[in-house]
Each structure stands twice: as structure tokens, then as C-alpha cells.
N, C-alpha and C positions, 0 to 999 in steps of 0.2 A: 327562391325568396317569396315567390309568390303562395306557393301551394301549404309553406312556413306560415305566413301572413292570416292564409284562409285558415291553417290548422287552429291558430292562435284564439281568432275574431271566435270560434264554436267553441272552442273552450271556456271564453269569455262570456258568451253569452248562456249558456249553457249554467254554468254557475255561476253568475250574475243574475239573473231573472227567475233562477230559480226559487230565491229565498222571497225575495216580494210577491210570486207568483203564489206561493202558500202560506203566506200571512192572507192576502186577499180571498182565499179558495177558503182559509179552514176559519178567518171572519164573516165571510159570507153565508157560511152553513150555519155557523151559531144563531145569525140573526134571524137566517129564515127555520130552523126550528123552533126556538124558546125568544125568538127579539118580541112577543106579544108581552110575556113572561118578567124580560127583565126591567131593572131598577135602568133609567134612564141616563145615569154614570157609565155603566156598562155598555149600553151601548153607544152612548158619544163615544166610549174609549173603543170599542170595533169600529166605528164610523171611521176615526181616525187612525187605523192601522190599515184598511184599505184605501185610504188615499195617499196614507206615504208610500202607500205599495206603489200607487200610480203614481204618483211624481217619480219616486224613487226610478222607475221603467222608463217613463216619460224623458230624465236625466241623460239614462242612459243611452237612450235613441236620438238625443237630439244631439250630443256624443259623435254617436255612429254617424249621423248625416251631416254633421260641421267637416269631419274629418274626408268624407268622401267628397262634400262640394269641393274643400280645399284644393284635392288630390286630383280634381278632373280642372280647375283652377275654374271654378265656380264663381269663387270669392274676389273681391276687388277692392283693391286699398279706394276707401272713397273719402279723404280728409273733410272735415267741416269745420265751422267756430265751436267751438267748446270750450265751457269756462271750467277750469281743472280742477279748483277749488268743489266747485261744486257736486263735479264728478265724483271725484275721490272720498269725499264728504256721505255721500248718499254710499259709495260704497261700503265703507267703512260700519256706517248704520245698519247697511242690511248685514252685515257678518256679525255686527254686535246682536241682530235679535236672534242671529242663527245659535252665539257662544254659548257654551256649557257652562253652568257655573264657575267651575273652577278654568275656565281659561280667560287673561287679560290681554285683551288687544291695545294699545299704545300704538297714534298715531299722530305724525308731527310733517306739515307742509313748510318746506323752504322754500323761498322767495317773493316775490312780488305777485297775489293774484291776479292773475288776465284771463283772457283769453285768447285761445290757442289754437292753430288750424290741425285737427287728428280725427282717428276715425273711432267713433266713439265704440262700436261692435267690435271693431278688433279687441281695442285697446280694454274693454269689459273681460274678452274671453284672455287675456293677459293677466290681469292682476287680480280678475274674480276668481278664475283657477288656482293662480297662486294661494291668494290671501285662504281659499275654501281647502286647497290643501296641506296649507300652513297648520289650521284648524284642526283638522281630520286626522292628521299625523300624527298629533300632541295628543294622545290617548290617555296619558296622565295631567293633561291641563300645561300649566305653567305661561309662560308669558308670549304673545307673538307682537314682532315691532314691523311696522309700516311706515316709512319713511319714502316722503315724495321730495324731491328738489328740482325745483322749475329753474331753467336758465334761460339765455340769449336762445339758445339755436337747438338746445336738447331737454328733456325732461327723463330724471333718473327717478327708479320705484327701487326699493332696497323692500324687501318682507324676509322677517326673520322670525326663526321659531325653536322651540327647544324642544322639539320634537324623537321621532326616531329616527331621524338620518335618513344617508342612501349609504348602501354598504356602498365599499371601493369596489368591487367587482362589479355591479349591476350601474355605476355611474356609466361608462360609454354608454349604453342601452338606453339614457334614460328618456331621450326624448324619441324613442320610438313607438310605434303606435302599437299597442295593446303588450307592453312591455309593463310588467309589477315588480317591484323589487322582492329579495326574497325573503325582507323581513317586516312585512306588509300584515304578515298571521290571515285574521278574520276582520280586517279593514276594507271595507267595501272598496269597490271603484271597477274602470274598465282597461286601465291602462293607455287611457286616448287625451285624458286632460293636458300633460305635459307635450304631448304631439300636436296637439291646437294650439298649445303657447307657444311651442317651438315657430310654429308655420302662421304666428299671428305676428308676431314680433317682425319676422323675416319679410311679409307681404308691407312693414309700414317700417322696413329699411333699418331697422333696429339692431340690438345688440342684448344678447342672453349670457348670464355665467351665475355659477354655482361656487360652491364651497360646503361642503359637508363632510362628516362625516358620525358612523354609525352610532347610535345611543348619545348623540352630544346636538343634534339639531342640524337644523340647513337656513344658509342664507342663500338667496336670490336677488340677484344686480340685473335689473334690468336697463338697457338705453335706448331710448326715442328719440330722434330729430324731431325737429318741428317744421312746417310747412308754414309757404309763405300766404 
């Protein structure tokens, strides 16, 4: 399993890194022969293909390093007050400046705002992951729904998307670590997001479940206690 593991992680990285690695190498040559040269359009638009080069790397390493603290148990549920409304809100915001035109995010909070005792880091790499691969999935656009319900003692996240599915066969797989479904095509990613949500969920005594299937979209039910 392990030596699987390590085959996986090279493979991953390998052709993951490789594609932002020469968008920055063959932006960076353009600029330093002719960047005196060009029209100043041109090079904002190089300027900005090597920086999504580096975040894009950037993403993926911090990826790599969430999933090893996890795995050496690094990480520690640390509840605090957080007011959910507002969490969720700011989430929400940031995924609408990330959306492509043609996709519509719909988001709807049940119950009473308060505030709640959770750990705000977990509980980010939970439903930022989701909501970003709700996003990222849906390659033809179409609609993703975000539905929070705060209660007494739990808080549910429902994210739904009309996406491409998870085949039936790569569903047992899915929350393993550098695990890609096999209808993913040229969809970036590292195969680690669904393994930090799995082991985020779990660290704040949660509960995970799915429902999918292929070319018709996925929903995600997530459950949270609350702390006193």
C-alpha cells in the first residue's frame, strides 16, 4: 500500500506540475526577449499566466502538506465562536468571484443566526473543497446549490452540482488520497481534496455521504455537531 501510495504521489506530481511549470518557463522567455517590445496588454496577460502558474503549484503543495500533517495527526480539532452566517457568506462570495460565467451558485441558510462553537480551518477545508469541486466538475456550467441548516446540537452543508458525476466504480476510492476518477479527462487537480475532507469532517466528529452518479451530477451531505 505504501509503495502504491508513493507510485501514485510521482505520478501526480509529475503531471500535475508539469503544465504550470511551462506556462511560466515559455511566459517567462517571451518577456525577457521581446517584453521591451510589447504592447503592455501582452504583457499583463504573461504577467498573469505566471502567477496562476504559481498559485496553481502553490495549491497543490499546500494539498500535499494538509494531507501529511493530517496523516502524522499534525492537525487538531481546535473549536472556537464563529458566527456561521457569516462564515458561510464570505464563502460563498469568494466562489462567486472564482464562477465562470455560465455557472450559477444558489445559496440558502436555515435557521436562526448565532453563533457556534467549530473549528473554522477545518470546517473551510470542508466545504471550500467541496463547493471548488462542485465548480470545477461542472465544465459545461449549469447550476451548483449550497444549502446550510443550522440546528440545536448539528449543522448540515448539502452542495449540489450538475456536474459529471463519480462513475460507480471509482465511488469506493473516492476519499483516498491521490485517487482521480476515471472520467476527470484534462480536469486539473491532485486527487488529495476529497482526502482532506474526508479526515476534516472525521477530526470535528462529523459525518460524510454522497450520492452520484455518472453524467447526471453529485450531491454531498455533510453533518457537524456543535460544541458546547
Amino acid at each position: 500500500e505504501l509503495n502504491e501510495l508513493k507510485s501514485r504521489f510521482v505520478a501526480m506530481t509529475s503531471h500535475e506540475f508539469r503544465t504550470p511549470l511551462a506556462t511560466i518557463l515559455s511566459s517567462s522567455e517571451l518577456l525577457e526577449r521581446y517584453g521591451e517590445k510589447m504592447p503592455a496588454a501582452e504583457k499583463t496577460e504573461l504577467f498573469d499566466s505566471v502567477r496562476t502558474g504559481v498559485e496553481r503549484m502553490a495549491k497543490m503543495l499546500d494539498d500535499v502538506l494538509m494531507i501529511g500533517r493530517v496523516e502524522s495527526q499534525m492537525i487538531e480539532f481546535s473549536p472556537a465562536p464563529l458566527d456561521l452566517t457569516v462564515f458561510c457568506q464570505r464563502l460563498v462570495d469568494e466562489t462567486r468571484r472564482a464562477l465562470r460565467s455560465e455557472h450559477e451558485l444558489d445559496f440558502r441558510f436555515e435557521g436562526a443566526p448565532r453563533v457556534v462553537n467549530m473549528d473554522e480551518k477545518l470546517l473551510r477545508h470542508v466545504v471550500g473543497n467541496l463547493l471548488s469541486n462542485a465548480i470545477k466538475y461542472s465544465p459545461a456550467g449549469g447550476r451548483v446549490e449550497f444549502y446550510v441548516q443550522l440546528g440545536e446540537r448539528h449543522v448540515g452543508f448539502s452542495i449540489k452540482d450538475e456536474g459529471i458525476g463519480i462513475p460507480r466504480e471509482d465511488q469506493p476510492r473516492l476519499f483516498e488520497s491521490f485517487h482521480r476518477a476515471r472520467n476527470v479527462g484534462n480536469i486539473s487537480g491532485t486527487g488529495l481534496g476529497m482526502a482532506i475532507v474526508r479526515k476534516s469532517v472525521d477530526l470535528q466528529g462529523g459525518q460524510i455521504s454522497f450520492d452520484s452518479e455518472a453524467g447526471r451530477g453529485t450531491r454531498f451531505t455533510v453533518s457537524i455537531p456543535l460544541g458546547s
